[in-house]
KETORTOR-39909 format. One record per residue: residue number from 1; residue in three letters; x, y, z negated of N, C-alpha, C in turn. Coordinates in Angstrom, 2 decimals, always signed. Each point is the difference from the previous one (the first is absolute). Example, Ala and Ser with C-alpha at 12.3 -4.5 7.8 and 13.67 -1.06 7.14 Angstrom:
BEGIN
    i   aa      n_x      n_y      n_z     ca_x     ca_y     ca_z      c_x      c_y      c_z
    1  Ala   +13.19    -5.69    -7.80    -0.89    +1.19    +0.00    +0.90    +1.20    +0.00
    2  Ser    -0.35    +1.05    +0.72    +0.82    +1.19    -0.06    -0.77    +1.09    -0.73
end
This chain:
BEGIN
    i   aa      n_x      n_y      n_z     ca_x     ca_y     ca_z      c_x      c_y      c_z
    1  Unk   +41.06   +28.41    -9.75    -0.77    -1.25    -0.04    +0.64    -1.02    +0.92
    2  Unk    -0.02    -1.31    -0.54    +0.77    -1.23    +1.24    -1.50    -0.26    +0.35
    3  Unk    +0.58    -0.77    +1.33    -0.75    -0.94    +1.28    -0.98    -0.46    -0.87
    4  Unk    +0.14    -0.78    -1.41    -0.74    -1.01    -1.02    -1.41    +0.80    -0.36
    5  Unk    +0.25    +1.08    -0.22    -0.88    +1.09    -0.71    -1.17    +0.53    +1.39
    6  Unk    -0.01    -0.59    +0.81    -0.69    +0.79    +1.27    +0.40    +1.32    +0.35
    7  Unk    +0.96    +0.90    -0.01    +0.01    +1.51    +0.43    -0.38    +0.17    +0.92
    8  Unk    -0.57    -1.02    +1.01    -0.38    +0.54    +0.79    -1.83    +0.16    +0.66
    9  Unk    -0.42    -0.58    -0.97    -1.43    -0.29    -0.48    -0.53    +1.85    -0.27
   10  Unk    -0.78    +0.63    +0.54    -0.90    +1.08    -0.94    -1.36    -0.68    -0.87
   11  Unk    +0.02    +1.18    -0.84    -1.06    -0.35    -1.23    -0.79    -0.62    +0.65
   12  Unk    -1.33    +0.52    +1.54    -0.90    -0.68    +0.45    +0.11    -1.04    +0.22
   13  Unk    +1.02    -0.12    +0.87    -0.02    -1.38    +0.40    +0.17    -0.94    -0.78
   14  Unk    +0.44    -0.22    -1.27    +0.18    -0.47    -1.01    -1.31    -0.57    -0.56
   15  Unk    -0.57    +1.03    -0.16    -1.21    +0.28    -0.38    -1.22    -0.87    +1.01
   16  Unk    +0.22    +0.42    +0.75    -1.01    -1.05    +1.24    +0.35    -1.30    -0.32
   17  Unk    +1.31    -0.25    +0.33    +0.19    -1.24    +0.28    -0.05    -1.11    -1.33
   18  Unk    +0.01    +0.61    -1.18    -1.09    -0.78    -1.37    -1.06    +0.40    +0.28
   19  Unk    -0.70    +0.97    +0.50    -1.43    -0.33    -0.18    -0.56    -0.76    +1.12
   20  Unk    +0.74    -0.08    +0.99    -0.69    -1.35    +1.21    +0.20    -1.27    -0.79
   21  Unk    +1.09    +0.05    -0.33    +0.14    -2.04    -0.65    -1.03    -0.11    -1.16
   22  Unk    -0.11    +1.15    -0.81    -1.60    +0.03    -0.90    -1.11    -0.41    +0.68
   23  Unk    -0.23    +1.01    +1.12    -1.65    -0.09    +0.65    +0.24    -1.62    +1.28
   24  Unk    +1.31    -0.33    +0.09    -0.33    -1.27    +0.69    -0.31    -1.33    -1.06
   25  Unk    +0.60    +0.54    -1.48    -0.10    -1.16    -0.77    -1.77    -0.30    -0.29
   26  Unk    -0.35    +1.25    -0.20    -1.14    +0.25    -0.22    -1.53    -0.53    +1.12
   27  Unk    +0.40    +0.65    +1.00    -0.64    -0.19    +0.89    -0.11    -1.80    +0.59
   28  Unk    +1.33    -0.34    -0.31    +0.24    -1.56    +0.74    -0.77    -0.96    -1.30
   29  Unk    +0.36    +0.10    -1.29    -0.01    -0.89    -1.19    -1.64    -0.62    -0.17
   30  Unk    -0.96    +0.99    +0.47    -1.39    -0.77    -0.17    -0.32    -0.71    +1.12
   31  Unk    +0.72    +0.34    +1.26    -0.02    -1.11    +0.98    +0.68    -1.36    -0.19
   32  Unk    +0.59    -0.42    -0.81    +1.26    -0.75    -0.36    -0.94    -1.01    -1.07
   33  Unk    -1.48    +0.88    -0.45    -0.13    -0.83    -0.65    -1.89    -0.53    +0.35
   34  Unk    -0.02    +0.09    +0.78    -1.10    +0.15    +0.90    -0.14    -1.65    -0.17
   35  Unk    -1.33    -0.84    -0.62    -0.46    -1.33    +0.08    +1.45    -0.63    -0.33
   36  Unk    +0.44    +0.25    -0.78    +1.13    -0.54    -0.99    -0.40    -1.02    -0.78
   37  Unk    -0.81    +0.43    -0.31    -0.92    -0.83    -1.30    -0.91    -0.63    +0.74
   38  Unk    +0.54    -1.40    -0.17    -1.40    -0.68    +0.65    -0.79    -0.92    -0.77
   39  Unk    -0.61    +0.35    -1.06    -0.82    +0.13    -0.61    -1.49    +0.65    +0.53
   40  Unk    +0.90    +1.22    +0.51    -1.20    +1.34    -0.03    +0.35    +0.69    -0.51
   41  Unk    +0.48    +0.18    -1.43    +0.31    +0.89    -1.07    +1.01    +1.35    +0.67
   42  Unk    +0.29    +0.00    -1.45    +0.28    +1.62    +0.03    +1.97    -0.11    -0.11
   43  Unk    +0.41    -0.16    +1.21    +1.72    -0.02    -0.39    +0.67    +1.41    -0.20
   44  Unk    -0.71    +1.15    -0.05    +0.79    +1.29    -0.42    +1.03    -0.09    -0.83
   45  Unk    +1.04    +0.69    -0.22    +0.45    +0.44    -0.87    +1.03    -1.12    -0.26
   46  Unk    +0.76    -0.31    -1.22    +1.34    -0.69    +0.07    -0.65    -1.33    -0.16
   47  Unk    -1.14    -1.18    -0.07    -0.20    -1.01    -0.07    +0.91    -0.44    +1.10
   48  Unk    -0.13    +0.10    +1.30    +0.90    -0.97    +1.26    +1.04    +0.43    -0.46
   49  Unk    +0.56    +1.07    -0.20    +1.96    +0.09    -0.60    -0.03    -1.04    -0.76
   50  Unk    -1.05    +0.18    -1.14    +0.52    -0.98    -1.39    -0.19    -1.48    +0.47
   51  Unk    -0.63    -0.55    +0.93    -0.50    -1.66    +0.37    +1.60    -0.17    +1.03
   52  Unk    +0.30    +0.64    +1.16    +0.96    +0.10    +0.46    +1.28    -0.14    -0.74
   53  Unk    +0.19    +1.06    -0.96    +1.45    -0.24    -0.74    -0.12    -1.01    -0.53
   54  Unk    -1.04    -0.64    -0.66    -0.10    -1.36    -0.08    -0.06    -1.11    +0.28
   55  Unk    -0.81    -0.12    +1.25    +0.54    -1.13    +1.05    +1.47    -0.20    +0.36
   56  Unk    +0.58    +1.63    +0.30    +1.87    -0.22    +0.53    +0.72    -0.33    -0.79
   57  Unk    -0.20    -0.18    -1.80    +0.89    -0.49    -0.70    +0.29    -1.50    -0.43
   58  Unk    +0.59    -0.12    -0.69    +0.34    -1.06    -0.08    -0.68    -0.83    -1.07
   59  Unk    -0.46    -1.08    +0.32    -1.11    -0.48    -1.23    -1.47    +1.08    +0.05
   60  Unk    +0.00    +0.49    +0.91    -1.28    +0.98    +0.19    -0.17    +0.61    -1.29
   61  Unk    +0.90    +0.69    -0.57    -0.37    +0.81    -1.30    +1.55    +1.05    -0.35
   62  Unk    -0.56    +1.05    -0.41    +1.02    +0.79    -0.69    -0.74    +0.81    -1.43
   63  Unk    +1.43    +0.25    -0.89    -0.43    +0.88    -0.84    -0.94    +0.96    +0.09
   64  Unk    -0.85    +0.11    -1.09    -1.29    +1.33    +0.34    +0.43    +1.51    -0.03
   65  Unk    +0.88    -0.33    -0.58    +0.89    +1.47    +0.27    +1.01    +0.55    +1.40
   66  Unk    +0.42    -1.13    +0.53    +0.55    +0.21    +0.31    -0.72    +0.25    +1.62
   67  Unk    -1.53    -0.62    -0.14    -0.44    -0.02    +1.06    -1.09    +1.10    +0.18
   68  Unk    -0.03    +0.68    -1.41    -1.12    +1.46    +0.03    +1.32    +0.99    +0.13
   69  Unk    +1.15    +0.12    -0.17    +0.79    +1.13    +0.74    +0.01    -0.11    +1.80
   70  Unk    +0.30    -1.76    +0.30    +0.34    +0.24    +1.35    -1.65    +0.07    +0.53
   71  Unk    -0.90    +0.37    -0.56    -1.42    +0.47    +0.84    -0.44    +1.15    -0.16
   72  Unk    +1.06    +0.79    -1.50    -0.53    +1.80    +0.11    -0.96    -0.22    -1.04
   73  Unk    -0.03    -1.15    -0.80    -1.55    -0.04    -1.21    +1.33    +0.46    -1.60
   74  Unk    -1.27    +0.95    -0.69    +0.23    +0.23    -1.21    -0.06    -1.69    -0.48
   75  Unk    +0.39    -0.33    -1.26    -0.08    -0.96    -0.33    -1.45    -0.63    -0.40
   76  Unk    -0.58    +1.12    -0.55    -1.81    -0.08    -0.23    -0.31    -0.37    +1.02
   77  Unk    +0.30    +0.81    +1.29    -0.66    -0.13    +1.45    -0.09    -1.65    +0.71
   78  Unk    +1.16    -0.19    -0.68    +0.17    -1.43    +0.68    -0.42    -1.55    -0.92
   79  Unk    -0.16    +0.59    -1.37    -0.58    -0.88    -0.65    -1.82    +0.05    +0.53
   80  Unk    -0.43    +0.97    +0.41    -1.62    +0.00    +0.12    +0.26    -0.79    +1.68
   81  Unk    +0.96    +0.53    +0.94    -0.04    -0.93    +1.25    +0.23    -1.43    -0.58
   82  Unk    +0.62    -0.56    -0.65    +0.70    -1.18    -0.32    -1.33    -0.94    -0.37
   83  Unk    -0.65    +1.16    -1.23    -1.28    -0.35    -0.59    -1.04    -0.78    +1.00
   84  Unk    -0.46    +1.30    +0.98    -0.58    -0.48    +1.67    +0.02    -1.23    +0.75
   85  Unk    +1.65    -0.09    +0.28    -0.24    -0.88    +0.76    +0.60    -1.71    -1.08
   86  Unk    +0.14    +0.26    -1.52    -0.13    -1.22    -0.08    -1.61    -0.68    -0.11
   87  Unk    -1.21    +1.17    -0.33    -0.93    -0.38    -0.19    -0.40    -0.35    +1.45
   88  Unk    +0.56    +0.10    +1.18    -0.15    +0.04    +0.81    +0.48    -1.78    +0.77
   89  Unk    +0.66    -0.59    -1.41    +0.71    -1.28    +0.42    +1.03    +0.09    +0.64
   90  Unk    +1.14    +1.34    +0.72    +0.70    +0.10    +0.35    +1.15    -0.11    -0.16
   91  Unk    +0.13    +0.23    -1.84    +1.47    +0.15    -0.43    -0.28    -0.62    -1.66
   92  Unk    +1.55    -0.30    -0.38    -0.41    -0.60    -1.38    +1.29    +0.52    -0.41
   93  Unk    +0.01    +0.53    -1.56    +0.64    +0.63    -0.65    +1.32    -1.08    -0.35
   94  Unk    +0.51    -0.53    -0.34    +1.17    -0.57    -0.43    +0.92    +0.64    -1.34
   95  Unk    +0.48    -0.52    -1.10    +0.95    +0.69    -0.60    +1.45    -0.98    -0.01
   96  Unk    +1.08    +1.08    +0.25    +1.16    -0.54    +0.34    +0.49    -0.65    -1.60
   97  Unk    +0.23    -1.31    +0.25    +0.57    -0.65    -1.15    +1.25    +0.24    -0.82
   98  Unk    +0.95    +0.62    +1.28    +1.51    +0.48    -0.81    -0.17    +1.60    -0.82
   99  Unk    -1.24    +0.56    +0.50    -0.35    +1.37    -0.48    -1.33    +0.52    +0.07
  100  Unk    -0.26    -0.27    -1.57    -1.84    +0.13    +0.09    -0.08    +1.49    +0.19
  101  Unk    +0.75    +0.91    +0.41    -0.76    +1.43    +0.20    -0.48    +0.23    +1.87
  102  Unk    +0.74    -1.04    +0.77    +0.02    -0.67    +1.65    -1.36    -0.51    +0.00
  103  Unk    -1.16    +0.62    +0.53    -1.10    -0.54    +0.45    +0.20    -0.20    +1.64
  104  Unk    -0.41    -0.87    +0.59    +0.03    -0.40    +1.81    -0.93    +0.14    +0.21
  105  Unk    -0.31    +0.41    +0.91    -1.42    +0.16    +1.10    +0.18    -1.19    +1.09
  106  Unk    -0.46    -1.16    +0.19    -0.36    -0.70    +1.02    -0.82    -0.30    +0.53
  107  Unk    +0.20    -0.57    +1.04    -1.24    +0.14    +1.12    -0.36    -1.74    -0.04
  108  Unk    -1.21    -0.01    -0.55    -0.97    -0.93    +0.20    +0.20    -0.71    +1.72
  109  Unk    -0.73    -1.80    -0.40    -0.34    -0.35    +1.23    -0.77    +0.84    +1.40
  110  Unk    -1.32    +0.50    -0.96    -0.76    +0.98    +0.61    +0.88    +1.13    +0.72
  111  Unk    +0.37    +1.06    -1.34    +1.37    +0.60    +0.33    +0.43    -0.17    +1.52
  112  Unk    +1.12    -1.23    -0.05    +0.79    +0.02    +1.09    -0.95    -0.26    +1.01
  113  Unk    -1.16    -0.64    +0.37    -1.00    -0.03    +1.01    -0.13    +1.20    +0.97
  114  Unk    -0.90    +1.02    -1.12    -0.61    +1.02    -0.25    +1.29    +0.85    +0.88
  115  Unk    +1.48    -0.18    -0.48    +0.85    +0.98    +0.36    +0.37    -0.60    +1.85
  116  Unk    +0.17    -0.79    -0.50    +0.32    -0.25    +1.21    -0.99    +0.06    +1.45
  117  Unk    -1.32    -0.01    -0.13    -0.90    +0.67    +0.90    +0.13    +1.01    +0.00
  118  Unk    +0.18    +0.88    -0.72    +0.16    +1.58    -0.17    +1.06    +0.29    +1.09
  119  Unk    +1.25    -0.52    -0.66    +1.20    +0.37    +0.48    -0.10    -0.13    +1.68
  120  Unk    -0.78    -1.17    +0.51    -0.30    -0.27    +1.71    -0.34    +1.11    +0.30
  121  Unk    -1.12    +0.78    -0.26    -0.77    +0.51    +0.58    +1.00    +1.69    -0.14
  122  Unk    +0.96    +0.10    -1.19    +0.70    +1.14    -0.07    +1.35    +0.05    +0.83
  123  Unk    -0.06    -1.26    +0.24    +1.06    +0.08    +1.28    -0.64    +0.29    +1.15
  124  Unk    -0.85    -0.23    +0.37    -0.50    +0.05    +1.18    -0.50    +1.62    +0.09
  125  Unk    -0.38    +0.85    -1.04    +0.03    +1.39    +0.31    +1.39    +0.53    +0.14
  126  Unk    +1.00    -0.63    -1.00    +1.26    +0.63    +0.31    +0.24    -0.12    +1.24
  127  Unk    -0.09    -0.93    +0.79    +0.52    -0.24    +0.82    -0.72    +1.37    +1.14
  128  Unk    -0.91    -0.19    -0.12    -0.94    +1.18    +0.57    +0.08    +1.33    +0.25
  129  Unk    +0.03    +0.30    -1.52    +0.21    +1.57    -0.49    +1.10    +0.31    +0.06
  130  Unk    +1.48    -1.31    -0.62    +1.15    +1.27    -0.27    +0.98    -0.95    +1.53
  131  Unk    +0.02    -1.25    +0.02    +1.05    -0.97    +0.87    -0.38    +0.92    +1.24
  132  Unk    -1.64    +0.45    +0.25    -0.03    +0.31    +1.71    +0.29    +1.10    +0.12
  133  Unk    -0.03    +1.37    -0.36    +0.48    +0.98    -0.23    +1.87    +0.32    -0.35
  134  Unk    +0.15    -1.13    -0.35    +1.51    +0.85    -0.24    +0.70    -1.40    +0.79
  135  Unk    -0.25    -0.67    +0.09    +0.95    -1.21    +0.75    +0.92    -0.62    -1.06
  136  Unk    +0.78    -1.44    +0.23    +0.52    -0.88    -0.60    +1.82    +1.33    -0.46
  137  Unk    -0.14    +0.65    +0.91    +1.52    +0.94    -0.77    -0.64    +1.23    -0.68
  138  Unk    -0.68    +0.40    +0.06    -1.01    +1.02    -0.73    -0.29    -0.27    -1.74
  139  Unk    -0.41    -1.55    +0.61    -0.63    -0.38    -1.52    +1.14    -0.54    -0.84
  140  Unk    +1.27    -0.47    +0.71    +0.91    -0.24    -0.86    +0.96    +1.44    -0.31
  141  Unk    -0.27    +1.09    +0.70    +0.60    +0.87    -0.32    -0.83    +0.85    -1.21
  142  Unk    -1.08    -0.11    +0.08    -1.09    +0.42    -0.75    +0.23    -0.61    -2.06
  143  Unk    +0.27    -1.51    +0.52    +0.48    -0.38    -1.30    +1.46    +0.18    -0.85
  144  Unk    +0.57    +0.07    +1.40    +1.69    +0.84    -0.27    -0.04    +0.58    -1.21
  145  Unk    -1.20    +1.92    +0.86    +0.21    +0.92    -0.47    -0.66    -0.08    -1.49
  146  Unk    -1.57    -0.53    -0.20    -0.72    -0.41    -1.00    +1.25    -0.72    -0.87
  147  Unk    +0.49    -0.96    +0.09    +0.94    -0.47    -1.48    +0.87    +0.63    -0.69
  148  Unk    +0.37    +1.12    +1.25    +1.38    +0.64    -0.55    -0.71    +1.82    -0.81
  149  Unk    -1.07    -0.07    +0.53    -1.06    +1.14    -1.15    -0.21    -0.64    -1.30
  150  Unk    -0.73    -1.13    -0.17    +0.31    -0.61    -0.66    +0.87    -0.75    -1.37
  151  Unk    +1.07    -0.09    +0.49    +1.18    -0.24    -0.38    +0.36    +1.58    -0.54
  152  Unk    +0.41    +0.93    +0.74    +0.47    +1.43    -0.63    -1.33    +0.44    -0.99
  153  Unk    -1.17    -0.21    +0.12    -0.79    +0.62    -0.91    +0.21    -1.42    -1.35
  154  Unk    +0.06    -0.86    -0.06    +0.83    -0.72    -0.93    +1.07    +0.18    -0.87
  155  Unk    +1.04    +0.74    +0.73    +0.91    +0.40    -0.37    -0.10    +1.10    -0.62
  156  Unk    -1.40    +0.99    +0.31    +0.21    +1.31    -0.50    +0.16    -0.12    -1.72
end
């Protein structure tokens, strides 16, 4: 086995050390989303991913496909979220003119409002939960390692 392959890793430790980054993802993620929604409502689950990836793009909208893979939604899954929060005034469907099979998800006036209070208040737990705990080289090492999992499970 080369250096690349870990030989020097045993099974446990292997083993531990995915199941801590599980039980920290776990354990940290409902703090993260703690009065997110300031509404009141209910922000569980991929709504703040999906308002977020939408606020960071460009023209506040991406393909519906392309934006129920990068949230982990079956395509059903994300048409009933999509459903939600346009009844919700949040988002408005769009069809791409150079290719009517391209539906867009964008984010409404409300929308970008709505996201952008959210997003305050989810910085301010990040900052909390993951910035105070691991520090400014922690958390960039943290994203290091996160892109490049990422990236290889991409590749698989």
């Amino acid at each position: 086995m080369d250096a690349g392959t870990g030989a020097g890793i045993g099974d446990d430790e292997l083993i531990t050390a995915w199941g801590l980054l599980v039980e920290a993802l776990h354990d940290t993620s409902p703090l993260l989303l703690r009065g997110v929604d300031p509404s009141g409502g209910d922000m569980s689950g991929p709504w703040f991913e999906v308002l977020i990836r939408l606020q960071r793009s460009p023209g506040n909208r991406l393909p519906m496909s392309r934006l129920a893979r990068e949230v982990s939604l079956s395509s059903g899954g994300f048409t009933k979220l999509a459903d939600r929060l346009e009844r919700k005034g949040y988002l408005v469907r769009t069809s791409c003119p150079e290719d009517r099979r391209v539906v867009y998800a964008e984010l409404t006036p409300a929308g970008r409002e709505f996201a952008d209070k959210a997003r305050a208040q989810h910085v301010l737990l990040l900052r909390e939960h993951v910035l105070g705990p691991l520090g400014e080289d922690g958390l960039r090492r943290l994203a290091e390692l996160a892109r490049r999992l990422r990236d290889s499970a991409r590749e698989a």
